[in-house]
C-alpha positions in Angstrom: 12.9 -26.3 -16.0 9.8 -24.4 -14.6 10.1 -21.9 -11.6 7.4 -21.4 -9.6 5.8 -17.6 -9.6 5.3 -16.1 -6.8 2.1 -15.1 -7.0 2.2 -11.7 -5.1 5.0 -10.9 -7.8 2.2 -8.7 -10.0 0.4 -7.5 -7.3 3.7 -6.3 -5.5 4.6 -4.6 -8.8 1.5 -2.6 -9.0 2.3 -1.2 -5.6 5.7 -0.4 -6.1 4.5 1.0 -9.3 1.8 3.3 -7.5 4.3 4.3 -4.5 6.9 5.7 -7.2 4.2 7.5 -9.1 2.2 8.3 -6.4 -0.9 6.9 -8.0 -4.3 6.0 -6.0 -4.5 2.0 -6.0 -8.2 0.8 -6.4 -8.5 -2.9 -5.0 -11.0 -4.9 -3.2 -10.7 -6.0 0.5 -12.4 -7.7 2.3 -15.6 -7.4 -0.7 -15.2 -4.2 0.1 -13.5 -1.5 -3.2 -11.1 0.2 -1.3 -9.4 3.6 -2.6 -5.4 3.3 -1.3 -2.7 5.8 -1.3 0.2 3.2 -0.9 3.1 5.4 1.4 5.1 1.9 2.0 5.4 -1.9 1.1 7.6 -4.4 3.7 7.8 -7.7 4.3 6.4 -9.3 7.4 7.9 -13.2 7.7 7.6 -13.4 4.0 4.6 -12.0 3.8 3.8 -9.0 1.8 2.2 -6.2 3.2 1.5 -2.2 2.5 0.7 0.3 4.4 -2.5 3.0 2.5 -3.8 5.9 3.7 -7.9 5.3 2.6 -8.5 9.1 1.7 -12.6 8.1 0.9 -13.0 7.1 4.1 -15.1 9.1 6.5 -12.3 10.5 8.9 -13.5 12.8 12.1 -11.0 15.4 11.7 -7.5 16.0 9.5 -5.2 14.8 12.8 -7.0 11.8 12.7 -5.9 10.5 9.3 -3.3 7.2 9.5 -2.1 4.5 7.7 -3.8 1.3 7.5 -1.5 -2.0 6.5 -2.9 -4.8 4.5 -1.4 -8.0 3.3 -1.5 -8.0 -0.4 -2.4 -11.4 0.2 -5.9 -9.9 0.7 -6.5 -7.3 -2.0 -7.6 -8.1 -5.4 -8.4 -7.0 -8.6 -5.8 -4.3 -7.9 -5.5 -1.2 -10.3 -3.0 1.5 -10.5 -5.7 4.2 -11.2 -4.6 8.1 -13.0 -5.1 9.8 -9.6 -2.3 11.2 -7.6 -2.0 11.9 -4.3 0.4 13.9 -1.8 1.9 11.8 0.9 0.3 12.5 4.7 2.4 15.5 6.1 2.6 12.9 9.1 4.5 9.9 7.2 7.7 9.2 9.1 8.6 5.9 6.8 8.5 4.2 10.8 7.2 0.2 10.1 4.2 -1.5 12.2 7.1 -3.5 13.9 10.6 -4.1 14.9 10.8 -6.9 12.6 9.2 -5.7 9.5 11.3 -5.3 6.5 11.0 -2.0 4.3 10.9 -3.0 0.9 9.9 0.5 -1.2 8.5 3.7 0.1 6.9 6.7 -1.3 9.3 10.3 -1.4 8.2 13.3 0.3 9.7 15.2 -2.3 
């Protein structure tokens, strides 16, 4: 009997992956490459989603910084790059919505 993959299974894996190592996540969006620094992954009605701070975008000041959250639906060719990063100082592990579900987050230790 065959089972049916789940398709977001490897993409999934390579965030959780990059949230416990704290490892950059190179992906495209949009046609865009975008540089990711994964702080949380949750579910949003079965959909995947993480939430990235973009730390090569072009931010006005330090305060300014956020999280951005993106349905993994969305990224591609996602790679689990050498590069670490330190979580923002501002992270509070809060989700986008009542009804999210956390699935994996990164430690501020």
């Amino acid at each position: 009997m065959t089972q049916n993959a789940d398709p977001a299974a490897p993409v999934a894996r390579k965030f959780i992956e990059a949230i416990a190592l704290k490892r950059l996540i190179v992906a495209q969006y949009n046609g865009a490459e975008m540089h990711l620094a994964p702080h949380q992954l949750f579910s949003r009605h079965g959909d995947l989603y993480v939430s990235a701070f973009n730390p090569h975008k072009n931010w006005r000041s330090l305060e300014e910084r956020r999280l951005g959250h993106f349905k993994l639906d969305g990224l591609s060719n996602v790679v689990v790059t050498e590069e670490a990063f330190e979580p923002l100082p501002t992270y509070d592990s809060s989700l986008p919505r009542e009804s999210d579900e956390q699935l994996f987050e990164v430690s501020a230790a």
